[in-house]
C-alpha positions in Angstrom: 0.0 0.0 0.0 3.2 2.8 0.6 5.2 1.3 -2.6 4.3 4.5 -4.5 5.3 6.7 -1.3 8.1 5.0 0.5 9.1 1.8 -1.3 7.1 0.1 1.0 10.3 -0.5 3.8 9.1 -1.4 7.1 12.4 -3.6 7.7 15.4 -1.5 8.2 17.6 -4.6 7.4 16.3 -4.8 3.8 16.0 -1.0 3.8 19.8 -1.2 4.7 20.3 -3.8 1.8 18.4 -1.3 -0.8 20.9 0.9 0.6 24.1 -1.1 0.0 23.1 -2.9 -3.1 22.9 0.4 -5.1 19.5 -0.8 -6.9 16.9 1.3 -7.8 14.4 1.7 -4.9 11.0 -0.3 -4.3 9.3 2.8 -5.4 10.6 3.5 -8.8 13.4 6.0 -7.7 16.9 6.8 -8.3 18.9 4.4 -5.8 18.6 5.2 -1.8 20.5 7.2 -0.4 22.6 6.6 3.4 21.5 9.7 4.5 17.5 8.5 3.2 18.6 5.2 5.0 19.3 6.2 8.3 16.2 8.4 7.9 13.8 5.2 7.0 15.7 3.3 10.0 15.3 6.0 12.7 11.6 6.0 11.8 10.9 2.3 11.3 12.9 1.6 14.7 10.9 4.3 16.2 7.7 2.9 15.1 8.3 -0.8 16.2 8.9 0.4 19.6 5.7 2.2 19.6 4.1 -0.8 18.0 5.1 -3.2 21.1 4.1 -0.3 23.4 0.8 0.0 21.8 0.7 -3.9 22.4 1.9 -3.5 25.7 -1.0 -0.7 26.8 -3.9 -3.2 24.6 -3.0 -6.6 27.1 -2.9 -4.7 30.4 1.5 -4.4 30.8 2.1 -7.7 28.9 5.3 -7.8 27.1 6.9 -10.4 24.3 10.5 -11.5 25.6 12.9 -11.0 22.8 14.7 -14.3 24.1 16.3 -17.4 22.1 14.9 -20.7 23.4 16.6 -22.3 26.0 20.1 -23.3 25.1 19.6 -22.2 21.3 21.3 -18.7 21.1 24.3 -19.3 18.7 20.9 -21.5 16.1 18.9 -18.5 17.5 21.5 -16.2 15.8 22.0 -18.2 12.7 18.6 -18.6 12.1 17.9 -14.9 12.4 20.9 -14.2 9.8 19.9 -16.6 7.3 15.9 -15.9 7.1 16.6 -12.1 7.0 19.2 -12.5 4.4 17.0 -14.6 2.5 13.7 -12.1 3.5 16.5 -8.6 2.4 17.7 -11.0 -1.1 13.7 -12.0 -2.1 12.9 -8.4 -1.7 16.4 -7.0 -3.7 15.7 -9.6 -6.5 11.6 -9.2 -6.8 11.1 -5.6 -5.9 14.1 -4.2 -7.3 16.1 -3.2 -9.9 15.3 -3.3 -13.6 13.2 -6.5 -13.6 10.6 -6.2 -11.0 7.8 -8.3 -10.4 4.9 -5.5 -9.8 1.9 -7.6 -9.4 3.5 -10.9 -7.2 6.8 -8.9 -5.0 4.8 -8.2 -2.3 3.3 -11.8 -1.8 6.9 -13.3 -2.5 8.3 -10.8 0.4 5.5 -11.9 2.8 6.0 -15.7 1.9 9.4 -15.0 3.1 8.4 -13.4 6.4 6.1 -16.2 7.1 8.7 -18.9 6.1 11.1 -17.3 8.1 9.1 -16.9 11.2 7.2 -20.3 11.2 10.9 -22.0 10.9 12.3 -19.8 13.4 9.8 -18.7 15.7 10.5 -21.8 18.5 14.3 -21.2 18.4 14.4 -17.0 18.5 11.0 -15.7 18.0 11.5 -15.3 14.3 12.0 -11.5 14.5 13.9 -10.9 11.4 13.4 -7.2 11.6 15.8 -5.2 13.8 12.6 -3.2 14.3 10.5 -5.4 15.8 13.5 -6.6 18.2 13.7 -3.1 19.3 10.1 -3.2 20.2 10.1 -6.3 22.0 13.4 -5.7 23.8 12.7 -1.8 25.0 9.1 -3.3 25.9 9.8 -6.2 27.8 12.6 -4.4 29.8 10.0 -2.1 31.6 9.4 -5.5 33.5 12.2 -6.6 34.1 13.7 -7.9 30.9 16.9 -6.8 29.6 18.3 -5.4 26.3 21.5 -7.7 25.6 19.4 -9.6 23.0 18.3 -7.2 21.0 22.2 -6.1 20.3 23.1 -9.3 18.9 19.1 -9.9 17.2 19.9 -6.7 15.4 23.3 -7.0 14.8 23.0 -10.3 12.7 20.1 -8.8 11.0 21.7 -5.9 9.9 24.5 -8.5 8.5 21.6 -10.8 6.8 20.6 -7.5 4.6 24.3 -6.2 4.0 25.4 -9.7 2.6 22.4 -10.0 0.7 23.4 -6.6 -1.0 26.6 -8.2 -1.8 25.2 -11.2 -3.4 22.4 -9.5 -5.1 25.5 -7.4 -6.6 26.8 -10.6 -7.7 23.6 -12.8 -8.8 22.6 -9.8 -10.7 26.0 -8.1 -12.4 24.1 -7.6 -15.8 22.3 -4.9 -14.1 24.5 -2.8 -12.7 27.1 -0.8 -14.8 30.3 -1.9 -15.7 33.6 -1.0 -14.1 36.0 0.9 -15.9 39.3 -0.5 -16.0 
């Protein structure tokens, strides 16, 4: 629904990998900016905080821990990486770039999402979205909870959408320009 207005980024982990990956943005435009990035990630962090805190005010004080399951942090961590690198390298390849698929990109981004969080969801929570662990982790530490997940949730995630950049850059050469040797 805000493709025509924003590119549609509610992920700052695939708005980071728009950013790196130098493609033309969900909405049509010119390439993104870092300056546009950080913009889009300020707010999007902003508003999955508000999110959880909406959710927090709706169930009376309940909050989501953003917690790996018991004994499963370094899977917890892996899984995280690889579904937002594949969620960040679905959304480069389909809603990107020269060849996009403007009727079906927004169904193959959510069948990623729901991959991604079905498979993961018992072993971290299925996050995938440095926003949302934001939310859960500044939420659930108003009772008690702490924040030292959400630094290594985010930080993964952030490295799931740069190295899909990189490989998008790769998988799709022919449509970038060529270097000048």
């Amino acid at each position: 629904a805000l493709g025509s207005v924003s590119g549609g980024h509610f992920n700052p982990a695939v708005t980071l990998a728009v950013a790196c990956s130098g493609r033309m943005g969900m909405n049509g435009r010119a390439g993104m900016k870092s300056t546009q990035a950080l913009h889009y990630i300020l707010v999007q962090t902003f508003a999955g905080i508000c999110g959880a805190f909406t959710y927090m005010i709706l169930m009376s004080g309940k909050t989501v821990a953003l917690t790996p399951a018991t004994g499963a942090s370094t899977q917890a961590l892996v899984g995280e990486f690889i579904f937002t690198f594949l969620l960040c390298f679905v959304a480069l390849s389909v809603a990107t770039g020269k060849n996009k698929l403007v009727e079906y990109f927004g169904l193959a981004i959510a069948a990623c999402v729901l991959a991604g969080g079905t498979a993961m969801g018992p072993i971290s929570g299925g996050s995938l979205n440095p926003a949302i662990s934001a939310g859960l982790s500044f939420t659930d530490s108003t009772n008690g909870g702490t924040l030292e997940h959400f630094v290594s949730y985010s930080s993964v995630q952030f490295l799931g959408g740069a190295f899909a950049a990189l490989i998008c850059r790769q998988t799709h050469a022919s449509e970038y320009p060529k270097e000048i040797d």
